[in-house]
C-alpha positions as CSV (number, residue, x, y, z in Angstrom):
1,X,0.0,0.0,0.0
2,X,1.5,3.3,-0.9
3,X,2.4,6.0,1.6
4,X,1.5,9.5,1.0
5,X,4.4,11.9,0.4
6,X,2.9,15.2,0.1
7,X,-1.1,16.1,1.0
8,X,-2.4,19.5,-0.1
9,X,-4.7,20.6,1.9
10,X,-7.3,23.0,1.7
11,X,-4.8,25.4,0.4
12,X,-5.1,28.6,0.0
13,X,-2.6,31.9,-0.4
14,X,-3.3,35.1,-0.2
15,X,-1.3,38.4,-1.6
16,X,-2.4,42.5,-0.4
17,X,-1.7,44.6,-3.7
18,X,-1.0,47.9,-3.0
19,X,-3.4,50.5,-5.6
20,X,-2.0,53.3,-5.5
21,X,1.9,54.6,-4.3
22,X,2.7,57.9,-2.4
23,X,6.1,59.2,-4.2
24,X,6.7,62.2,-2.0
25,X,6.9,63.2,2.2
26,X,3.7,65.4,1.6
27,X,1.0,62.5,0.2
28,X,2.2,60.2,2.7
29,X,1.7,63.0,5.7
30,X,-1.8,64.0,3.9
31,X,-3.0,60.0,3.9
32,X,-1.3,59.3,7.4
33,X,1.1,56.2,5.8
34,X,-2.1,54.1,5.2
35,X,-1.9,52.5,1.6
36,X,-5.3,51.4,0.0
37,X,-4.6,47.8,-0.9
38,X,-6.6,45.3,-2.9
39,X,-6.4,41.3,-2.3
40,X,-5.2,38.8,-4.8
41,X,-5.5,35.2,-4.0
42,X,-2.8,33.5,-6.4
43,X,-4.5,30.0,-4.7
44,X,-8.1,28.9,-3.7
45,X,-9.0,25.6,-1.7
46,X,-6.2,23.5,-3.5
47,X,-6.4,20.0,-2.2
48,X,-4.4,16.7,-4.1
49,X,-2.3,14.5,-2.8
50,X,1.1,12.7,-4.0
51,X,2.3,9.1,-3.5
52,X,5.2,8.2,-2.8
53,X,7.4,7.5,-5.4
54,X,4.6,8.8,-7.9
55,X,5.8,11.3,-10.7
56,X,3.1,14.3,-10.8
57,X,3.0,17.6,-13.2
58,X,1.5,20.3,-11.9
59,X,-0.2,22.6,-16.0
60,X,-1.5,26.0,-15.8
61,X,-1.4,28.9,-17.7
62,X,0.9,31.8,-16.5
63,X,-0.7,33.2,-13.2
64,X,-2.7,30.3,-12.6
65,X,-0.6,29.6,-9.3
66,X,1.8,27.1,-10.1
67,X,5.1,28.7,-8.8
68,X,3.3,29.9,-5.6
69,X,2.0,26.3,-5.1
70,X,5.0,24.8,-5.2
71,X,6.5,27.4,-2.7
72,X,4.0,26.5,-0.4
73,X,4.7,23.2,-0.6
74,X,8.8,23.7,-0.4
75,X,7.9,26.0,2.4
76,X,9.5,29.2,1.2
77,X,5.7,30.6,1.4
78,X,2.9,30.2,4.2
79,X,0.1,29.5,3.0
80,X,-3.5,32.1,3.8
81,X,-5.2,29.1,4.8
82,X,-5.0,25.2,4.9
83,X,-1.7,22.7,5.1
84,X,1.1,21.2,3.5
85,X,2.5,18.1,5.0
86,X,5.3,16.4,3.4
87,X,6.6,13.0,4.5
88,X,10.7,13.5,4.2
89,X,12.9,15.2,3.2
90,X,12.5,17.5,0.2
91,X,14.9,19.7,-2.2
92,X,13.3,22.2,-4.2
93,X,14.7,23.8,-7.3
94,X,12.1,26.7,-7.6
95,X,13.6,29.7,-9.6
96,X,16.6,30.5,-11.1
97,X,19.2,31.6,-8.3
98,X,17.1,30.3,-5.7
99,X,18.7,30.1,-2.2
100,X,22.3,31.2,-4.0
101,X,24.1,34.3,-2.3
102,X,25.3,36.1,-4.8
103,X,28.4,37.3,-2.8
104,X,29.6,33.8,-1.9
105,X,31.2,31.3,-4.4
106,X,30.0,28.2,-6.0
107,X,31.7,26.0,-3.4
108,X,30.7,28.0,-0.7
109,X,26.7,27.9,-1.6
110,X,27.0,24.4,-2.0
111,X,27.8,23.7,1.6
112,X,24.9,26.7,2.4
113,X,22.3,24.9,0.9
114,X,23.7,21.6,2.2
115,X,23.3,22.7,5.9
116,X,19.6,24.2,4.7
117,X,18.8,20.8,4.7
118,X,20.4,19.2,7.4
119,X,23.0,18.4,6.1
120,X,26.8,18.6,8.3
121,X,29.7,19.6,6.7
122,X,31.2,16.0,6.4
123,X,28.1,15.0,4.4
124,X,28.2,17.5,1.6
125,X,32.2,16.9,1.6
126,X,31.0,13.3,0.3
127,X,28.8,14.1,-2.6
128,X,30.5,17.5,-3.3
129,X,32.8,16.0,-5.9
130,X,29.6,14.6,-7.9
131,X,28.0,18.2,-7.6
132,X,30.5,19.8,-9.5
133,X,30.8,17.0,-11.8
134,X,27.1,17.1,-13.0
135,X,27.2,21.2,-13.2
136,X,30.3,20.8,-15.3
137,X,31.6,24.0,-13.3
138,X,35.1,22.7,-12.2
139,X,37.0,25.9,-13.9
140,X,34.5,28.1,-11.5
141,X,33.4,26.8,-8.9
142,X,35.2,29.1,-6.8
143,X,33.9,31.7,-8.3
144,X,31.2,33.9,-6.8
145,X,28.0,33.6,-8.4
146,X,26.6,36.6,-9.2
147,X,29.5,36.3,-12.0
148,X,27.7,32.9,-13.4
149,X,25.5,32.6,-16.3
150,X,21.8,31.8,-16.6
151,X,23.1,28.1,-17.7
152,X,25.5,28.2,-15.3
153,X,23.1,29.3,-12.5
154,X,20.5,26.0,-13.4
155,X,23.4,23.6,-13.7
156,X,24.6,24.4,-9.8
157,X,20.9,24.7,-8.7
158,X,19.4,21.4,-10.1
159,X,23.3,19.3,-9.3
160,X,22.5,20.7,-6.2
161,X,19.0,19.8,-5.5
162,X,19.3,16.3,-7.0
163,X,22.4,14.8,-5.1
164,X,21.4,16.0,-1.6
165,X,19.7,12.5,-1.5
166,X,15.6,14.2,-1.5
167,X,12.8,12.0,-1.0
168,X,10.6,14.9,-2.4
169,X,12.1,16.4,-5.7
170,X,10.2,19.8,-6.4
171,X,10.8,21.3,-10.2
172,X,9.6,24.8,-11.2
173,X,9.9,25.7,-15.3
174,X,13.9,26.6,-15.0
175,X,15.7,23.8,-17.1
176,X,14.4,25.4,-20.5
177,X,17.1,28.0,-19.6
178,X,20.2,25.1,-19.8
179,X,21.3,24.0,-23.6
180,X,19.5,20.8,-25.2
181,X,22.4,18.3,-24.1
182,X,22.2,19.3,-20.4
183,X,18.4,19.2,-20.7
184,X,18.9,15.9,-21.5
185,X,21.2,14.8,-18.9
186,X,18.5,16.3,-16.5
187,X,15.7,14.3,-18.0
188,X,18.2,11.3,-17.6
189,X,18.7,11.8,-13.6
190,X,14.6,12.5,-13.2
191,X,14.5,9.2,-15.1
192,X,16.9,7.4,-12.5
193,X,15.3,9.0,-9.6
194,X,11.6,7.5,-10.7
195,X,13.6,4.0,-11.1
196,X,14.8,4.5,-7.2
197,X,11.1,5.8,-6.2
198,X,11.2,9.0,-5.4
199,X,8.5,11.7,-5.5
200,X,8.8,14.4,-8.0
201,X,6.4,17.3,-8.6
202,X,7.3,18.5,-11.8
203,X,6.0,22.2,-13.2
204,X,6.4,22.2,-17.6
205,X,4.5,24.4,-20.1
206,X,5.7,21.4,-22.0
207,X,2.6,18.6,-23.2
208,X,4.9,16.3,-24.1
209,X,7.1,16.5,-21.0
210,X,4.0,15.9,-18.9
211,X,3.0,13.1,-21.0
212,X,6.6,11.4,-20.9
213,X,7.6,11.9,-17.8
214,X,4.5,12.5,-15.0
215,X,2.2,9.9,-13.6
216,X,-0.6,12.0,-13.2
217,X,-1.0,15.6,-13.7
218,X,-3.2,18.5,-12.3
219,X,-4.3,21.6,-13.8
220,X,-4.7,24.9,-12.1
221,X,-6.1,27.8,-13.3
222,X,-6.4,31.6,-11.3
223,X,-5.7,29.5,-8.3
224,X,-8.2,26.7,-8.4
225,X,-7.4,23.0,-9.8
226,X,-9.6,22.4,-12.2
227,X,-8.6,18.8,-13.0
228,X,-6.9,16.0,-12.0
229,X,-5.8,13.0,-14.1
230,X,-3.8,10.7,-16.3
231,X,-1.5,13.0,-18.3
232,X,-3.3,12.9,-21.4
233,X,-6.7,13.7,-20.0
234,X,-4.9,16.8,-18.0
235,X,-3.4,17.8,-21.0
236,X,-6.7,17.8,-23.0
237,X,-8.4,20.1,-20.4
238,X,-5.6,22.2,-19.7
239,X,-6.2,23.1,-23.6
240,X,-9.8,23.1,-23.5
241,X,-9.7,25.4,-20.4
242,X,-7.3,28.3,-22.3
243,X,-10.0,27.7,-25.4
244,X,-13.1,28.4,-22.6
245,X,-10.8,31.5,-21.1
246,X,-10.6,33.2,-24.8
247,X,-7.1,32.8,-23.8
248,X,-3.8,32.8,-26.3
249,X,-1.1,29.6,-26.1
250,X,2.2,29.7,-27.8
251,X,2.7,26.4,-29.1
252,X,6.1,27.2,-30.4
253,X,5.7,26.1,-33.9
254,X,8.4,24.5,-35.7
255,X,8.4,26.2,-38.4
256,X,8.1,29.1,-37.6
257,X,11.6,31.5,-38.6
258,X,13.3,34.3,-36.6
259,X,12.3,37.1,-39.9
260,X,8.6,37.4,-39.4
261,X,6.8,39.6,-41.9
262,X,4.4,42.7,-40.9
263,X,1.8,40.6,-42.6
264,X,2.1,37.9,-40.3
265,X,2.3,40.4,-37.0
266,X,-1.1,42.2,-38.4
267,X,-3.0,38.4,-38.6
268,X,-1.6,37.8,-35.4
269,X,-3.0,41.0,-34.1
270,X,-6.1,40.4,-35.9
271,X,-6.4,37.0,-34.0
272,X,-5.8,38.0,-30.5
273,X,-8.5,40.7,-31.4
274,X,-11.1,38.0,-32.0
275,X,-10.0,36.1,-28.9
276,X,-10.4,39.3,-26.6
277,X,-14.1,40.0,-27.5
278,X,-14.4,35.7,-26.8
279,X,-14.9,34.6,-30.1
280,X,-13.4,31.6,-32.0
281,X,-13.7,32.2,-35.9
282,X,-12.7,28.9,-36.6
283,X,-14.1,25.7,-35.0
284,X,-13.4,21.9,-36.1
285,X,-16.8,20.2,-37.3
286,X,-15.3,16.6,-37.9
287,X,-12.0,14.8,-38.1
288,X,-12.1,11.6,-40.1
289,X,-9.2,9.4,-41.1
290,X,-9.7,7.5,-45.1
291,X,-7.4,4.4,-46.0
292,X,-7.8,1.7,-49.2
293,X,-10.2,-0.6,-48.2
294,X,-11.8,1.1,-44.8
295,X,-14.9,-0.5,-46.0
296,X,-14.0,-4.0,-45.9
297,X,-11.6,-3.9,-43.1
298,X,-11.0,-1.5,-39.7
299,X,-7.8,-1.5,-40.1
300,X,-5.0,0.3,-42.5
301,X,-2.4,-2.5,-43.9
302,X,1.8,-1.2,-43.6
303,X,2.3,0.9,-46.4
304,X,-0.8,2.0,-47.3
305,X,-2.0,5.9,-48.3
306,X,-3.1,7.3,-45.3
307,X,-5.4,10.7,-45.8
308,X,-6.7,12.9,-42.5
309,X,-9.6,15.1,-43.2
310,X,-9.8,18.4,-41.2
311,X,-13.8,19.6,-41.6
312,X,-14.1,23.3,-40.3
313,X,-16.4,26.1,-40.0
314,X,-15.5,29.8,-40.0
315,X,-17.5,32.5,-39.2
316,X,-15.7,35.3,-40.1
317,X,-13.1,35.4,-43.0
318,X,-9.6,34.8,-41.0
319,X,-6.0,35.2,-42.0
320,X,-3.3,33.4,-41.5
321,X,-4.6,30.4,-39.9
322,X,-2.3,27.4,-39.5
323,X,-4.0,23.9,-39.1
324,X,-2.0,21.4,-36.7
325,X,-1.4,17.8,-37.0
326,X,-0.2,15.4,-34.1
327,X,0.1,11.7,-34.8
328,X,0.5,9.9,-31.4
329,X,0.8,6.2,-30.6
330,X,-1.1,4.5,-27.4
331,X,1.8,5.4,-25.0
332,X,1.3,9.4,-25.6
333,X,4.5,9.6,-27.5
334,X,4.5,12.0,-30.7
335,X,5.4,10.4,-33.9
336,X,4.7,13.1,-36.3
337,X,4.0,16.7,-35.7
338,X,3.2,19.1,-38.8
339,X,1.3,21.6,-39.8
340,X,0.4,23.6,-43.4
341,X,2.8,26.6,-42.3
342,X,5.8,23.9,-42.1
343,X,4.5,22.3,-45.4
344,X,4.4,25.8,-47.5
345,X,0.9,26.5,-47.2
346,X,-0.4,29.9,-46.8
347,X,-4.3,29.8,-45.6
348,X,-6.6,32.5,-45.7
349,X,-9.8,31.0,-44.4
350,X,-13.0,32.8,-45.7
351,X,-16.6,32.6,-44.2
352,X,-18.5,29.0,-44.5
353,X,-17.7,25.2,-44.3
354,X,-14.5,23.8,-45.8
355,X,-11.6,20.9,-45.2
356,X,-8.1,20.1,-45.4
357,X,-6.6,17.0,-46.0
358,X,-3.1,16.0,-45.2
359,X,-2.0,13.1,-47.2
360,X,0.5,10.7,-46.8
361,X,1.3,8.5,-49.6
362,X,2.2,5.5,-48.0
363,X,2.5,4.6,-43.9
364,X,5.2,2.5,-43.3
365,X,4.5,2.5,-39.2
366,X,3.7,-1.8,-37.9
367,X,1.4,-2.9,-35.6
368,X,-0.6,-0.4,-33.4
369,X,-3.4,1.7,-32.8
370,X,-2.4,5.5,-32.9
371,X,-4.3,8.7,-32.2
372,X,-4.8,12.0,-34.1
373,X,-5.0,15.4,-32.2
374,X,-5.3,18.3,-34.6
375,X,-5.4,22.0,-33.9
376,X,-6.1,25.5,-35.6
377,X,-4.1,28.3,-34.5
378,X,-2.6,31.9,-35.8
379,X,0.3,31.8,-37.9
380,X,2.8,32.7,-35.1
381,X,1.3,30.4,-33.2
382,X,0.7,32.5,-30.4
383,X,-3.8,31.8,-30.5
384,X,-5.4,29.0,-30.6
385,X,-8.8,28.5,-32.4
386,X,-9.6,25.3,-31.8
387,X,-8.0,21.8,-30.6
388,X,-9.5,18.2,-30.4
389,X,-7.2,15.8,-28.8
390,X,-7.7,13.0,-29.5
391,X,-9.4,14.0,-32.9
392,X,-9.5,10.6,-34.4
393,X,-7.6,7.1,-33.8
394,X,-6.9,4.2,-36.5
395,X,-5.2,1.1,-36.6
396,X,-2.4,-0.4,-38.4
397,X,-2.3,-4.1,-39.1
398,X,1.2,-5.4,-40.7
399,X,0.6,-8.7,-43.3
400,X,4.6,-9.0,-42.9
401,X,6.9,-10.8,-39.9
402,X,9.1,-8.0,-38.9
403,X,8.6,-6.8,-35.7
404,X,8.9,-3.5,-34.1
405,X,7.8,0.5,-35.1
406,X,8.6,1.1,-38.7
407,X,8.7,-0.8,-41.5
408,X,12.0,0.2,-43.5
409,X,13.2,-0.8,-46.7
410,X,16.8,-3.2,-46.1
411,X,18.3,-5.7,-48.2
412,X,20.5,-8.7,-46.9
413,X,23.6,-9.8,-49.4
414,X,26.2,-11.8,-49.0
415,X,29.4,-9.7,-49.3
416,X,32.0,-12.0,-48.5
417,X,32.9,-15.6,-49.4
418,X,31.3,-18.1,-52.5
419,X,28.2,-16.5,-53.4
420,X,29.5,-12.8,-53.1
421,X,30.0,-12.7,-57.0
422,X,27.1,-13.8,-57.5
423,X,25.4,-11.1,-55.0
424,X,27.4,-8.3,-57.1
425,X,25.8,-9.2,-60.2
426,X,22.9,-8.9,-58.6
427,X,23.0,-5.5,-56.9
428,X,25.4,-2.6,-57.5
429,X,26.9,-2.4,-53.8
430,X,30.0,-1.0,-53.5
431,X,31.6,-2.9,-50.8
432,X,34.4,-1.4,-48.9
433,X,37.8,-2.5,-49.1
């Protein structure tokens, strides 16, 4: 039976927002220091627990509460109202700089965050060696830090944070600051950490993050959690709730380049127009997925064309709308994601009923059963019309004996020994020597 590792109770947090500031002696003398203040409450009656050695993400859009959360859990806030208990101990790695002096060095703030968490002396002095090693900051580590980069700031925090031996491993959104590789190596020691089962809450504006990594995920929004579920489920609402709050999300698309033209900036102005008076020009009507033989059979063979309808309606004509694709197999992993921006096409919807259709000519994916999500969004990328997730599904049914995830094209010839020449004549491979 599991044991719970951290219990949210009833939480609540409360901030007192000052209206309006007194700049001189005289206004402050005239209003006798009182300050009209206004309260915000960045978290209403939160309650959700974690198991112990349970993987959770925490999805919300920016201000929904997720960073104070998570400081009332590490305990850096208090919260209004309500109670955090956590079972053992925890390391936090909440902002960027967090807990790092900037006067002291590297070395030094390691053994000040060491004692933070009860740790003596002789106990950091074991694992300091691996510290620096993971932060890759021998050449400064006795440095101070306010002389260290962003990178160099998230390498110390999170070598830090992950080799003081937590039970509880808290994440905020800082690792998108670190290059790709050490992003990676960070994704690698979460990895280890959910092997040794440990509890990690885990904050990401990143779907597939959450869907890779997290057991469960809950979604906040202005302070209340609105759902709580399997990752994909969270992730659906989390997108459905920014569609509900006329809301914008940056999906970061691909293709998108660094040169953007002024015609692209005025549809993207146009679109977050629309979204601000709480409209949504263009809605999805049907998904539907076409394969040869779909009549006969419920499944698509290896290899086969594969076509994906998009059926829409606009109200309005819209510029520069980019319709998304997201083939995904059973385990929430992305296979494909495209959309007609990446593929060259420029879309100007205009008023009425219409439907896209992106083709594939052949599939060449085995055995499985696989999802589609789709999306329409502004050419930046930064609104989004409409998402279905999942859209559609289909299934793929391979007549063949290879096993696995794709079906590639390989030959096997004998290169060496009595039938090589006759392998040669057959096939123009140029052997090495």
């Amino acid at each position: 039976m599991s044991t719970t590792a951290v219990d949210v109770r009833d939480v609540s947090k409360r901030f007192q927002l000052a209206k309006e500031r007194y700049t001189s002696l005289k206004e402050r003398v005239i209003h006798g220091g009182r300050v009209k203040r206004e309260d915000l409450w960045a978290l209403r009656d939160v309650n959700f627990t974690v198991a112990e050695g349970e993987t959770v993400g925490i999805l919300g859009r920016n201000g929904s509460g997720k960073s104070t959360l998570l400081k009332c859990i590490c305990g850096v806030l208090q919260p209004t109202s309500g109670e955090v208990i956590v079972r053992g101990n925890l390391a936090g790695l909440l902002e960027l700089g967090a807990g790092f002096q900037q006067e002291l060095s590297g070395r030094d703030n390691i053994y000040l965050n060491g004692s933070m968490l009860g740790m003596s002396k002789r106990d950091v002095d074991k694992i300091f060696d691996e510290i620096v090693a993971f932060a890759e900051l021998e050449q400064f580590i006795d440095h101070q830090v306010k002389f260290y980069s962003s990178g160099m700031y998230v390498r110390l925090g999170f070598a830090v944070a992950v080799n003081m031996d937590p039970h509880v491993l808290v994440i905020d959104e800082v690792l998108s600051v670190g290059d790709e590789r050490f992003q990676r190596k960070c994704m690698e020691r979460i990895k280890t950490f959910q092997e040794e089962g440990r509890t990690i809450l885990f904050v990401t504006h990143s779907p597939d993050q959450v869907r890779s990594i997290c057991d469960r995920a809950v979604v906040l929004d202005e302070g209340h959690l609105v759902a709580e579920g399997p990752p994909g489920e969270a992730v659906r609402i989390f997108r459905e709730h920014l569609l509900e709050a006329s809301d914008v999300l940056n999906q970061g698309s691909v293709g998108q380049t660094p040169a953007v033209s002024e015609e692209a900036v005025a549809d993207e102005a146009a679109a977050r127009s629309f979204v601000q008076e709480g409209l949504r020009p263009v809605r999805f009507t049907d998904v539907r997925v076409y394969y040869p033989g779909m009549e006969e059979r419920p499944y698509l063979l290896t290899g086969d064309a594969l076509h994906i309808r998009l059926h829409f309606n606009a109200t309005t004509v819209t510029k520069g709308v980019v319709f998304v694709l997201e083939l995904r197999d059973t385990g929430g992993n992305c296979i494909l994601r495209t959309d007609t921006d990446i593929l060259g096409q420029q879309i100007d919807v205009p008023e009425g009923t219409g439907a896209i259709e992106f083709r594939f000519a052949t599939f060449p994916f085995l055995d499985g059963a696989y999802e589609v999500h789709a999306g329409i969004q502004s050419r930046l990328g930064g609104v989004v019309f409409d998402w279905r997730e999942p859209a559609a599904s289909f299934e793929v049914m391979h007549p063949g004996r290879s096993t696995g995830i794709v079906d590639l094209p390989v030959q096997a010839l004998m290169v060496e020994g009595p039938m090589a020449e006759v392998a040669a004549g057959v096939s123009q491979t140029v052997v090495p020597s």
